[in-house]
N, CA, C and O atoms as a MOPAC input file, in Angstrom:
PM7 MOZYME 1SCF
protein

 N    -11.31900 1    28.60600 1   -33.53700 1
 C    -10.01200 1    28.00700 1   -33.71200 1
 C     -9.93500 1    26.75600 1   -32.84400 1
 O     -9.80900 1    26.76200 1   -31.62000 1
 N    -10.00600 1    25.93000 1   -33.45000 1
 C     -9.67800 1    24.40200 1   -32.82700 1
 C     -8.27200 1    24.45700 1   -31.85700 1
 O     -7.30100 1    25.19700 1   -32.01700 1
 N     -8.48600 1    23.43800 1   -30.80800 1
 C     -6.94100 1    23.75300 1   -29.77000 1
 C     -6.22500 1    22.30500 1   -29.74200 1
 O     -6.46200 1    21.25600 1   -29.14500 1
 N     -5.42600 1    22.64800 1   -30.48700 1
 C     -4.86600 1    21.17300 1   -31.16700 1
 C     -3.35200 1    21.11400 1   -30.25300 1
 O     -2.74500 1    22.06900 1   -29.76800 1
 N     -3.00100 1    19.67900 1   -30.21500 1
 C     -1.10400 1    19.80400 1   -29.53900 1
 C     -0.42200 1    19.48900 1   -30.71300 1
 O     -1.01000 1    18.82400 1   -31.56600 1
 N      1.31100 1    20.05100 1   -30.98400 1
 C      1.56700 1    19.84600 1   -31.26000 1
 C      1.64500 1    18.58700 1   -32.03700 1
 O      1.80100 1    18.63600 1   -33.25700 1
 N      1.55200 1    17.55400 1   -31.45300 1
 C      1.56400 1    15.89600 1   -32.26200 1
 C      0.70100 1    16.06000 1   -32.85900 1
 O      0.91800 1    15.82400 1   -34.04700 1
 N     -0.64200 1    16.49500 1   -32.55600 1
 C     -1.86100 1    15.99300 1   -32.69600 1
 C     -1.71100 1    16.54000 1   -34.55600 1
 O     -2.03100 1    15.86800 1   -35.53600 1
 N     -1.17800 1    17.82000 1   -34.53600 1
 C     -0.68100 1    18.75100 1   -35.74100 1
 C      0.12600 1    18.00300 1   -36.76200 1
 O      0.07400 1    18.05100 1   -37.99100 1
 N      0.69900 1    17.47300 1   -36.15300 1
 C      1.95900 1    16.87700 1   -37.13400 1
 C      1.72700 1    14.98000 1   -37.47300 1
 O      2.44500 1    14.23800 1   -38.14300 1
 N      0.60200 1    14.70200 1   -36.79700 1
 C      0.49800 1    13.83200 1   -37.14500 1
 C      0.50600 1    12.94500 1   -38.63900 1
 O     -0.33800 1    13.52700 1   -39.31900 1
 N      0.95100 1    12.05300 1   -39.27700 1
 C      0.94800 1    12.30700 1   -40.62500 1
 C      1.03900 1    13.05400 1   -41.72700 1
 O      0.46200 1    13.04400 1   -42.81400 1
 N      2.33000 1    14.05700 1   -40.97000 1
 C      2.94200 1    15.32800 1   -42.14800 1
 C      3.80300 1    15.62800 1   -42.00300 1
 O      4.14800 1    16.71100 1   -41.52800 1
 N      4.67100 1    14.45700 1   -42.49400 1
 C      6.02600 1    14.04300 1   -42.78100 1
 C      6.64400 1    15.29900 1   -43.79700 1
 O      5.96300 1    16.20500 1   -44.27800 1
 N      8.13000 1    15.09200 1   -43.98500 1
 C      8.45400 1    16.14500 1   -44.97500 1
 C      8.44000 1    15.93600 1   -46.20300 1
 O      8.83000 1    16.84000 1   -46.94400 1
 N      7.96500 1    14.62300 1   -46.78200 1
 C      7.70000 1    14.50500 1   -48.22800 1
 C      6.46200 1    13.33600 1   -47.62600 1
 O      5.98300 1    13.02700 1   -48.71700 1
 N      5.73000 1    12.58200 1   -46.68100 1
 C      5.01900 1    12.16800 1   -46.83900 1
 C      4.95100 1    10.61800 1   -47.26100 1
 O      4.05100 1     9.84200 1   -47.58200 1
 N      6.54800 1    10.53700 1   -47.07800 1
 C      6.74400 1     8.88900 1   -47.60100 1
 C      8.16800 1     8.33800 1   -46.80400 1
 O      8.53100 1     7.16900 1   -46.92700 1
 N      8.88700 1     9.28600 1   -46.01200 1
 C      9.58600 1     8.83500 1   -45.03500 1
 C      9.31500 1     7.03300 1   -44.29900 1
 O     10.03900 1     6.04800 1   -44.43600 1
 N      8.60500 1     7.11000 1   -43.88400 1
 C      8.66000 1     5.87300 1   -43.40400 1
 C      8.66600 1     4.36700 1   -44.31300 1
 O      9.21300 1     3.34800 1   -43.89200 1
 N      8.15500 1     4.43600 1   -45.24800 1
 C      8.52200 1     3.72200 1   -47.00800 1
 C      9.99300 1     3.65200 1   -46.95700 1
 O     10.71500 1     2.79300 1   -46.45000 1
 N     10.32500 1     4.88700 1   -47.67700 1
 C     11.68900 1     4.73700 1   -47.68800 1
 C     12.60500 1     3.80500 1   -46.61100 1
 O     13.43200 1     2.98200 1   -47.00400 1
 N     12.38400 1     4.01200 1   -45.52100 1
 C     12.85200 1     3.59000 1   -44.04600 1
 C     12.88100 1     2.29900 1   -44.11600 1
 O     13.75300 1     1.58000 1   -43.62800 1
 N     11.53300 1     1.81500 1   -44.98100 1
 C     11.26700 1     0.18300 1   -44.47100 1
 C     12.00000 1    -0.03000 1   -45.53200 1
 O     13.00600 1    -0.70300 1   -45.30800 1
 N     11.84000 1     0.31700 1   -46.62900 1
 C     12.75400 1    -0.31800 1   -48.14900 1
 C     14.09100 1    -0.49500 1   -47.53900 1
 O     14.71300 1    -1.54100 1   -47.35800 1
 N     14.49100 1     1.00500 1   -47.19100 1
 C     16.14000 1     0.37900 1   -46.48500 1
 C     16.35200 1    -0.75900 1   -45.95500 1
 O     17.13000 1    -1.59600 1   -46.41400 1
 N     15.49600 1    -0.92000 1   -44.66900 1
 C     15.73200 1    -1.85800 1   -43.88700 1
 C     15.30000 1    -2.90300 1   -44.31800 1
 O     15.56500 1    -3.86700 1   -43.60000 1
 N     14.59000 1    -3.17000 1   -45.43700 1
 C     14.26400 1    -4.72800 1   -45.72400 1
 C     15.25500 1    -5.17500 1   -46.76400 1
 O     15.56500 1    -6.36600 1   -46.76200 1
 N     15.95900 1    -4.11500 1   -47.92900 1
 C     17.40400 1    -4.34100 1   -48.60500 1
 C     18.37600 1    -4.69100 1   -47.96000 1
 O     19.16600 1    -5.56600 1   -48.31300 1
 N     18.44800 1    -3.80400 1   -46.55500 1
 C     19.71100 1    -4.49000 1   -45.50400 1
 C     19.71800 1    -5.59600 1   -45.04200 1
 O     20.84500 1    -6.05000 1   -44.84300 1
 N     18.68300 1    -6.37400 1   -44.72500 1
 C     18.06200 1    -7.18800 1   -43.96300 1
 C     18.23900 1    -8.59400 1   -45.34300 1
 O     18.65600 1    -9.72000 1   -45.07100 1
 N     17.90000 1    -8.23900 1   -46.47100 1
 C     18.62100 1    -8.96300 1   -47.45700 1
 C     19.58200 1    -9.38400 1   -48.38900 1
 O     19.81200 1   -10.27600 1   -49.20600 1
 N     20.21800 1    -7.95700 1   -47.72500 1
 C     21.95100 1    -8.01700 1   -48.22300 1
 C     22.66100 1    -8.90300 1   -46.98900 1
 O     23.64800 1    -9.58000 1   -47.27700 1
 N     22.24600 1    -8.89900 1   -45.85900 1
 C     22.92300 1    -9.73500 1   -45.01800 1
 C     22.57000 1   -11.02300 1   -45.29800 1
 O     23.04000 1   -11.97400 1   -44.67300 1
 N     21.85600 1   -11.12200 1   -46.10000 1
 C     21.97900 1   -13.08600 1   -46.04000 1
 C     22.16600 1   -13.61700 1   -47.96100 1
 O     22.36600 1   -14.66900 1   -48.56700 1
 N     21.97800 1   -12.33100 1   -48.27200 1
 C     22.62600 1   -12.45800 1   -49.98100 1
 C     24.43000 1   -12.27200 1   -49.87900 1
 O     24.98900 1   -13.35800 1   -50.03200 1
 N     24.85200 1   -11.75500 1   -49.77900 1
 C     26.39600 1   -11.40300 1   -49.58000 1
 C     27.05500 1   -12.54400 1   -49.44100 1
 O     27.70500 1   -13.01500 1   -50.37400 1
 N     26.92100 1   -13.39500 1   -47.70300 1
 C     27.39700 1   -14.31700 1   -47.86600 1
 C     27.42400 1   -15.61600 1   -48.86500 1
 O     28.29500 1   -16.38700 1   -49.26700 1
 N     25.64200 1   -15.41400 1   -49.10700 1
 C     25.69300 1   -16.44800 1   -49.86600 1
 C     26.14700 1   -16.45300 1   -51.65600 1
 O     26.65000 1   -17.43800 1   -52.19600 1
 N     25.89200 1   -15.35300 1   -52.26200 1
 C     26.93300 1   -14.83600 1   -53.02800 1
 C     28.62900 1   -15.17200 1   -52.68400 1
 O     29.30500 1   -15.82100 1   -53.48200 1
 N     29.08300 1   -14.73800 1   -51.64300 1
 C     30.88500 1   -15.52200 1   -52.02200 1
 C     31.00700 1   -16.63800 1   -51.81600 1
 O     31.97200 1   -17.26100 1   -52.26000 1
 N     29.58800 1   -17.47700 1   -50.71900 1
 C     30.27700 1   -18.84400 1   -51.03500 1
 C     29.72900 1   -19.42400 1   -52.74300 1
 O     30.33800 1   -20.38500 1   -53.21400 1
 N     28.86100 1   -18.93500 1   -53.36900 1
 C     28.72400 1   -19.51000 1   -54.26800 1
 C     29.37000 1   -19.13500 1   -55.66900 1
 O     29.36200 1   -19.89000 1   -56.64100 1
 N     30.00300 1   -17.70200 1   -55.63900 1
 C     30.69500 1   -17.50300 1   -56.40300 1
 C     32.12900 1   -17.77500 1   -56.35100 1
 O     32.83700 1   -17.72000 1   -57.35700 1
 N     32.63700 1   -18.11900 1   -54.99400 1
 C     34.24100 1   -18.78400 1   -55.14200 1
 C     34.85600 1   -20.01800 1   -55.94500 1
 O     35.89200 1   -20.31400 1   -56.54000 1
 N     33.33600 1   -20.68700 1   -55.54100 1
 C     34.00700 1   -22.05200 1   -56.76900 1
 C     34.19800 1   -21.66000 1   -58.33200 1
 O     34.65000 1   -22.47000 1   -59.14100 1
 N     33.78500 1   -20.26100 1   -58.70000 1
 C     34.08100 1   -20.38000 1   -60.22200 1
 C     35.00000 1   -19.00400 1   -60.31800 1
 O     35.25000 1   -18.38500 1   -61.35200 1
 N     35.41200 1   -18.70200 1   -59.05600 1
 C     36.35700 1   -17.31000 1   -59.80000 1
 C     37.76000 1   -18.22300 1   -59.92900 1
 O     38.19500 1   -19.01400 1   -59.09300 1
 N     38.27500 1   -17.90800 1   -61.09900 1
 C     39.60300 1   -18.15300 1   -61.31200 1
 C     39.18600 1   -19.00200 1   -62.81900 1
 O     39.68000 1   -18.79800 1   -63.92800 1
 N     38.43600 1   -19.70300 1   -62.55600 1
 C     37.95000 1   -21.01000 1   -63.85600 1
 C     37.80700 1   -20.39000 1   -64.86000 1
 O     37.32500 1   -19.25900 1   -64.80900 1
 N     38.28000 1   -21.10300 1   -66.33800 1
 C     38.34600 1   -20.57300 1   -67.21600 1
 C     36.52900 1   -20.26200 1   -68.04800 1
 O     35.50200 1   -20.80000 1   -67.63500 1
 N     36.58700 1   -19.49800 1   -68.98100 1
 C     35.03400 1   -18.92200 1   -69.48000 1
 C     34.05200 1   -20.24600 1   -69.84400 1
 O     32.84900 1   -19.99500 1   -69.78000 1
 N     34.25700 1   -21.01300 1   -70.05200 1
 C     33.44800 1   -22.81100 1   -69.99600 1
 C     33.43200 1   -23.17500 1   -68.55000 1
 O     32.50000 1   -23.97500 1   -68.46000 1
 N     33.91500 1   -23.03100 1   -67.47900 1
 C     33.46000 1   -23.11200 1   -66.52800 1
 C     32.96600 1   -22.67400 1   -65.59700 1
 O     32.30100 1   -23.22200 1   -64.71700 1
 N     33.46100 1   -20.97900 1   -65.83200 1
 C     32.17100 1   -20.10400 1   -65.38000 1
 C     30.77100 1   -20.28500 1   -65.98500 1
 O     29.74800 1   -20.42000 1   -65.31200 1
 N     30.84300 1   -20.27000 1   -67.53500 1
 C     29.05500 1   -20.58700 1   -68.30900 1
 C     28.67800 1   -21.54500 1   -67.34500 1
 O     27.71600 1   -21.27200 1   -66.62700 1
 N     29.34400 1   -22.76000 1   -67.18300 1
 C     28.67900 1   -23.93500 1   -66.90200 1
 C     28.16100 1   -23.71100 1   -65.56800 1
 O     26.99900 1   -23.76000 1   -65.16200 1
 N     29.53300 1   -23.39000 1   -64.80400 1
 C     28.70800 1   -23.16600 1   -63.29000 1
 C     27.05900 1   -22.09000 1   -63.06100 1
 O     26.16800 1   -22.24600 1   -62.22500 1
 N     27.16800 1   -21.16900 1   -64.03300 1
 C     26.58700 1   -20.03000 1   -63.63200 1
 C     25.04300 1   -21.13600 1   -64.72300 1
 O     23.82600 1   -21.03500 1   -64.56400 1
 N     25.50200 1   -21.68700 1   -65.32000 1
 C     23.76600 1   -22.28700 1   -65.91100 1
 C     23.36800 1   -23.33900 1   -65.32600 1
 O     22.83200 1   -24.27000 1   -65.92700 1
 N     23.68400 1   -23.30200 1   -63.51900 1
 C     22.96300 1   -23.77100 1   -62.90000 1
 C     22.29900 1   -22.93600 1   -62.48300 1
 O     22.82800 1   -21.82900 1   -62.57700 1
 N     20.69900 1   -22.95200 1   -61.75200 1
 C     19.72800 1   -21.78600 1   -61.36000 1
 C     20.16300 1   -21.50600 1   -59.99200 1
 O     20.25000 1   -20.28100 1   -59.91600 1
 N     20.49800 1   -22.07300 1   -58.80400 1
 C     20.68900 1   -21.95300 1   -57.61500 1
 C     21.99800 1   -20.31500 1   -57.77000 1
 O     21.62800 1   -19.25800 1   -57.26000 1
 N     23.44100 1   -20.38500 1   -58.51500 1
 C     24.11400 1   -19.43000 1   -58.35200 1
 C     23.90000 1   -18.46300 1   -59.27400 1
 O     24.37200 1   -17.32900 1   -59.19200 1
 N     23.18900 1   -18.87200 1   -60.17400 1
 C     22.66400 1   -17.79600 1   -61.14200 1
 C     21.14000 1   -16.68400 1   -60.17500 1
 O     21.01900 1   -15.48800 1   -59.91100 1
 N     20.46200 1   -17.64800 1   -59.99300 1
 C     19.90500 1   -16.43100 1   -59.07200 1
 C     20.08900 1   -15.86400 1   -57.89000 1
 O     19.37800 1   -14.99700 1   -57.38200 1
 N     21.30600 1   -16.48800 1   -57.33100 1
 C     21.59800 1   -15.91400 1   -56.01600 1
 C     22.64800 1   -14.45700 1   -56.54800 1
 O     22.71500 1   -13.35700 1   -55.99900 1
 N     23.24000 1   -14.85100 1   -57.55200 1
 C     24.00500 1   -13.61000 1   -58.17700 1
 C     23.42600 1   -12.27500 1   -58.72900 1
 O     23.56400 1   -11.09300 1   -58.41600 1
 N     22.68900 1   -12.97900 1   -59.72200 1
 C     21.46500 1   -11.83400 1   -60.11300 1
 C     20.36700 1   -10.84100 1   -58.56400 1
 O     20.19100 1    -9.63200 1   -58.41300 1
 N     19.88200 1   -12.00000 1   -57.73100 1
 C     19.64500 1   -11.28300 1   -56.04100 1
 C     20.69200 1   -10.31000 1   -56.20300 1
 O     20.69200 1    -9.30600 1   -56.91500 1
 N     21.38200 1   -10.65500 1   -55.61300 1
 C     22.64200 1    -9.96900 1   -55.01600 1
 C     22.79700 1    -8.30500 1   -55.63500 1
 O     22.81100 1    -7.20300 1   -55.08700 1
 N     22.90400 1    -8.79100 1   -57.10000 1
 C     23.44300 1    -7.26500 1   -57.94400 1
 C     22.13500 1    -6.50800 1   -57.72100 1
 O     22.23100 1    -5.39300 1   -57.20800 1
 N     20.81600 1    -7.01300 1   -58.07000 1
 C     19.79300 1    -6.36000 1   -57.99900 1
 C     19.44600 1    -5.48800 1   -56.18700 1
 O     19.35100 1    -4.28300 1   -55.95200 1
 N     19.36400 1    -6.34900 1   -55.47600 1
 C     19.16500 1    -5.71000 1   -54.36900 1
 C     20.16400 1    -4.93700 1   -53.69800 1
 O     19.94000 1    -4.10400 1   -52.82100 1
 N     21.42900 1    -5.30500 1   -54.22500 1
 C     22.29900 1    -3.92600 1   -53.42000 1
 C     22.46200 1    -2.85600 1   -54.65800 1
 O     23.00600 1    -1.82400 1   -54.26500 1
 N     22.14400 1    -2.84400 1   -55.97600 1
 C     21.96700 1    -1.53300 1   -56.87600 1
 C     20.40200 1    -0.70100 1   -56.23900 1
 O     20.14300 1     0.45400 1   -56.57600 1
 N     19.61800 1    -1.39000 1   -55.43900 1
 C     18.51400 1    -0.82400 1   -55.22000 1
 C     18.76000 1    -0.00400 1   -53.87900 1
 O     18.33100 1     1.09800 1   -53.53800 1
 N     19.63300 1    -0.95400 1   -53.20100 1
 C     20.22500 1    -0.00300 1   -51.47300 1
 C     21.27800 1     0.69500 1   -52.45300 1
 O     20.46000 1     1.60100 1   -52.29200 1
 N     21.76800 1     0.93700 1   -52.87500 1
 C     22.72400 1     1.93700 1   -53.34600 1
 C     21.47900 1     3.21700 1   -53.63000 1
 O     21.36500 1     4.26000 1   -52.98700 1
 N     20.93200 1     2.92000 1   -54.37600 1
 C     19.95300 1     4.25600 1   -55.21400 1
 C     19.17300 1     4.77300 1   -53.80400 1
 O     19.15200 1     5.99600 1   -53.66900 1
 N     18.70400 1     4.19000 1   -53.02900 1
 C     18.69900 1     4.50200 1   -51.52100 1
 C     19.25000 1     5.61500 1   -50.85900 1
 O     18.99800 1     6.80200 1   -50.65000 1
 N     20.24300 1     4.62100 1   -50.57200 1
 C     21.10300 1     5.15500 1   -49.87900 1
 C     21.72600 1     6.44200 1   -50.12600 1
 O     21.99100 1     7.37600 1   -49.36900 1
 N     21.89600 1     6.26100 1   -51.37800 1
 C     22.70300 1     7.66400 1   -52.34700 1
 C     21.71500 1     8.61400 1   -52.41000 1
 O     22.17600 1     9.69000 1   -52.02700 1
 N     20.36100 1     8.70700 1   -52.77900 1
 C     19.32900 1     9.29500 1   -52.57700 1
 C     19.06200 1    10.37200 1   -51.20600 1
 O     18.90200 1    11.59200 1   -51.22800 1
 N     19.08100 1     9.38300 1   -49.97100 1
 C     19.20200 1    10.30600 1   -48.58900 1
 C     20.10300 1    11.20100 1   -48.77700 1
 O     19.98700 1    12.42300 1   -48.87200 1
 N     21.35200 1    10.28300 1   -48.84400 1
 C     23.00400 1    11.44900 1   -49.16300 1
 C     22.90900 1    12.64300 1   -49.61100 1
 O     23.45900 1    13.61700 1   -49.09700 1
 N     21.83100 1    12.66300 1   -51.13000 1
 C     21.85500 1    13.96500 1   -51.89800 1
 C     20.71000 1    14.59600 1   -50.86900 1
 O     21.11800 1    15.47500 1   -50.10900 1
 N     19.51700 1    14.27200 1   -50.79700 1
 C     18.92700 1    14.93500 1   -49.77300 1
 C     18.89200 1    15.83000 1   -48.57800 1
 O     18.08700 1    16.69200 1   -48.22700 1
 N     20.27000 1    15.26400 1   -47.92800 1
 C     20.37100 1    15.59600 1   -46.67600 1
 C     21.61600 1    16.96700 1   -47.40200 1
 O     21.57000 1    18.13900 1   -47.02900 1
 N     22.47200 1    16.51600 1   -48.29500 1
 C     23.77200 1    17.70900 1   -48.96100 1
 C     23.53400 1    18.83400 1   -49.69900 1
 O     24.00700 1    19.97000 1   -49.67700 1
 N     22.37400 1    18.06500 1   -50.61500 1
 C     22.25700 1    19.18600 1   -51.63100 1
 C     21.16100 1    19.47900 1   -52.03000 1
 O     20.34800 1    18.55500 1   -52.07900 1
 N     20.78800 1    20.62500 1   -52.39200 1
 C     20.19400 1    21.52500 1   -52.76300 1
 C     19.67200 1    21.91000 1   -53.97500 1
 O     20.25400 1    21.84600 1   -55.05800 1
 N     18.36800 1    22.38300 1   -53.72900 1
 C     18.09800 1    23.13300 1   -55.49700 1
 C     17.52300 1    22.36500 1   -56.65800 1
 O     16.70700 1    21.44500 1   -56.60700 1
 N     18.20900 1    23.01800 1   -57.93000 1
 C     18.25800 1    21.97700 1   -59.12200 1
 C     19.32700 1    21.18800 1   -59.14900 1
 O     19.32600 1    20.20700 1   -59.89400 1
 N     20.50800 1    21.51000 1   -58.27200 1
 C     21.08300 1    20.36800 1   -58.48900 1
 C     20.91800 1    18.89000 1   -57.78100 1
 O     21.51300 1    17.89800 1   -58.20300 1
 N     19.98600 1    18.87700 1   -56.59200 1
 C     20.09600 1    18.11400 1   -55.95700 1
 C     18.62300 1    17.09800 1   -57.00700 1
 O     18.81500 1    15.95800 1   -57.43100 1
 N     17.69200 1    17.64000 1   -57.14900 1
 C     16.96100 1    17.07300 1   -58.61400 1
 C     17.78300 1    16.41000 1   -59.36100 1
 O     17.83100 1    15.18400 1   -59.25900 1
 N     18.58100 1    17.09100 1   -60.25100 1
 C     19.40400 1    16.45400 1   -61.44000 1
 C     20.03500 1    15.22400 1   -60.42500 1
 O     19.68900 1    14.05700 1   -60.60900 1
 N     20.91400 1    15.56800 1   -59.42600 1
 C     21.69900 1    14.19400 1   -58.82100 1
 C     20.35000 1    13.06900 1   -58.60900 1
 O     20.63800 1    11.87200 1   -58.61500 1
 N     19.58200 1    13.28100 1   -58.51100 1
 C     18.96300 1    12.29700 1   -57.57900 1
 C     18.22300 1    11.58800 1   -58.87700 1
 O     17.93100 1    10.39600 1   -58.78500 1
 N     17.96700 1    12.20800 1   -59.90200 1
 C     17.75200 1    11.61300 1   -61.28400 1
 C     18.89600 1    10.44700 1   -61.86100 1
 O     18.79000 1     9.22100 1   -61.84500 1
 N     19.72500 1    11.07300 1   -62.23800 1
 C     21.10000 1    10.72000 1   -62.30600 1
 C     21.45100 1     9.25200 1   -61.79400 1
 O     21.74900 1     8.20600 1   -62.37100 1
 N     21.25700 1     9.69200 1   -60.22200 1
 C     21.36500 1     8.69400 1   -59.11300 1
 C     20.45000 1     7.13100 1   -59.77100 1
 O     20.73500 1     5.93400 1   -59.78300 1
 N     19.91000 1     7.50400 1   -59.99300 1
 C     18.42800 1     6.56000 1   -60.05000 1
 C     18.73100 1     5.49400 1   -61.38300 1
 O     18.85600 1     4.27000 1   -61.39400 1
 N     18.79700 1     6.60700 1   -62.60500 1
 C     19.24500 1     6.17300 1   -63.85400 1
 C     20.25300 1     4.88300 1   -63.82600 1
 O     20.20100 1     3.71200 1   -64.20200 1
 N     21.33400 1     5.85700 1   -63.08100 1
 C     22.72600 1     4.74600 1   -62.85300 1
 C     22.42700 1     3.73200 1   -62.16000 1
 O     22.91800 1     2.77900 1   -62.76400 1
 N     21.91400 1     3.36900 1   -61.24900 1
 C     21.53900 1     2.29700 1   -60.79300 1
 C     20.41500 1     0.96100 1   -61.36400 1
 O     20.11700 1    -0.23300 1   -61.35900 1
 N     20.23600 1     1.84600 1   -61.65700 1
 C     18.87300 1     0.66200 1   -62.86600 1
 C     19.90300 1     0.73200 1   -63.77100 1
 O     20.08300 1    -0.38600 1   -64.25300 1
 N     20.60800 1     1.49800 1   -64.18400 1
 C     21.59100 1     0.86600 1   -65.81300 1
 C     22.34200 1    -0.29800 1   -65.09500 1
 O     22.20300 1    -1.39200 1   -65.64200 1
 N     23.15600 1    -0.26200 1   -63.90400 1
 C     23.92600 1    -0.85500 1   -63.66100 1
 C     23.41300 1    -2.02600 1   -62.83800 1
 O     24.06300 1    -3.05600 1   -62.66100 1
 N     22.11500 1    -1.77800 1   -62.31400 1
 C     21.32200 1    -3.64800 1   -61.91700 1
 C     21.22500 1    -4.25200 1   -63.37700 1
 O     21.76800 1    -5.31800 1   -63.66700 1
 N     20.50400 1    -3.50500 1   -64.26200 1
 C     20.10500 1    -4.35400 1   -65.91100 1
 C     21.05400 1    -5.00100 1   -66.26100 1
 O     21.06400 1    -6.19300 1   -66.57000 1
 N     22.40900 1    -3.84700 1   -66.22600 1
 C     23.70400 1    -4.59400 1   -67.29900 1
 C     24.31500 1    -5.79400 1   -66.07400 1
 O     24.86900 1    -6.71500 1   -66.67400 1
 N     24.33800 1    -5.95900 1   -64.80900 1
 C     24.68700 1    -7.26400 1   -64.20200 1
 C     23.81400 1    -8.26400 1   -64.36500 1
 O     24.24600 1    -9.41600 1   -64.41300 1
 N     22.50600 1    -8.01600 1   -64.47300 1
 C     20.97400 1    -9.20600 1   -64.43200 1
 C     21.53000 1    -9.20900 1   -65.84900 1
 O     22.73700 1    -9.34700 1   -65.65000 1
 N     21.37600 1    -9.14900 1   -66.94700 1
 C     21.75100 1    -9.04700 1   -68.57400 1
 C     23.14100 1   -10.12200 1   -68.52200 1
 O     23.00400 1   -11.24600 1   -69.00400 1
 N     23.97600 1    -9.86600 1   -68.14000 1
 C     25.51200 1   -10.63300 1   -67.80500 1
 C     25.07800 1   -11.83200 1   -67.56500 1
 O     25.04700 1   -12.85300 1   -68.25200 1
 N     24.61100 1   -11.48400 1   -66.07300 1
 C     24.00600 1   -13.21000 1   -65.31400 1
 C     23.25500 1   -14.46800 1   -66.40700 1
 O     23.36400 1   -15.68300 1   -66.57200 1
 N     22.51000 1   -13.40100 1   -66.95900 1
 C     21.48300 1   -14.38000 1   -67.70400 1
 C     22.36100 1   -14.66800 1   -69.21500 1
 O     22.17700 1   -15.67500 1   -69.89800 1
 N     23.14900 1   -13.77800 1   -69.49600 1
 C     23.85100 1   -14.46500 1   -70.85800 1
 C     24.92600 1   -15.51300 1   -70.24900 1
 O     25.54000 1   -15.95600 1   -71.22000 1
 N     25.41300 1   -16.09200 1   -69.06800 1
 C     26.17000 1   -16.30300 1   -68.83800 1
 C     25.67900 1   -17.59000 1   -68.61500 1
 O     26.52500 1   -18.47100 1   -68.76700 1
 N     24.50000 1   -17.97600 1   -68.28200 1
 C     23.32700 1   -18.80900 1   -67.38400 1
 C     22.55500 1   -19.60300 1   -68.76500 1
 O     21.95800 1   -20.67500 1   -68.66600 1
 N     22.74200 1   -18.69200 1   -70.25900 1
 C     22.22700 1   -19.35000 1   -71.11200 1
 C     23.01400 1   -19.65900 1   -72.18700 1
 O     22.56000 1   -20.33400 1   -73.11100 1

């Protein structure tokens, strides 16, 4: 019998083995929601209120069209994240499977249908 320490045991046997992934994804979505956000309201203030010809127009420039499309995409991806740990850490079972499916689905439906918007809006 080998005489191992604790660490030495647990070294690289995480509880699913991808903890620290996850960790960095968070933190590199956060890390780009803080400098998408702002730049998202300053670039979307000049066209909220304007009528639908001047939203098209503004938004088929590339600079606020892809800072918008950023924006929806990377915080639907910290959402599925985030919401992900949530069910993890709450729930249980098959249901916590089904949520975390669920979870996932909705968020890719709801990055597509804003990137889909952006780009009909942009063309």
């Amino acid at each position: 019998m080998a005489y191992l320490t604790d660490r030495k045991r647990a070294m690289g046997m995480g509880a699913a083995k991808s903890g620290v992934h996850h960790f960095w994804a968070m933190k590199v979505s956060s890390v780009a929601l803080v400098v998408l956000i702002p730049l998202f309201v300053f670039t979307f203030g000049p066209a909220l209120g304007g009528t639908y010809a001047e939203v098209t127009a503004y938004f088929a420039r590339p600079f606020p069209a892809i800072i918008a499309a950023a924006t929806i995409w990377v915080s639907m991806m910290h959402f599925k994240g985030g919401v992900q740990t949530l069910i993890e850490d709450y729930v249980h079972g098959l249901a916590q499977k089904v949520l975390i499916i669920a979870t996932i689905c909705l968020s890719y439906a709801l990055a597509a249908t804003g990137v889909f918007a952006i780009a009909r809006l942009a063309f």
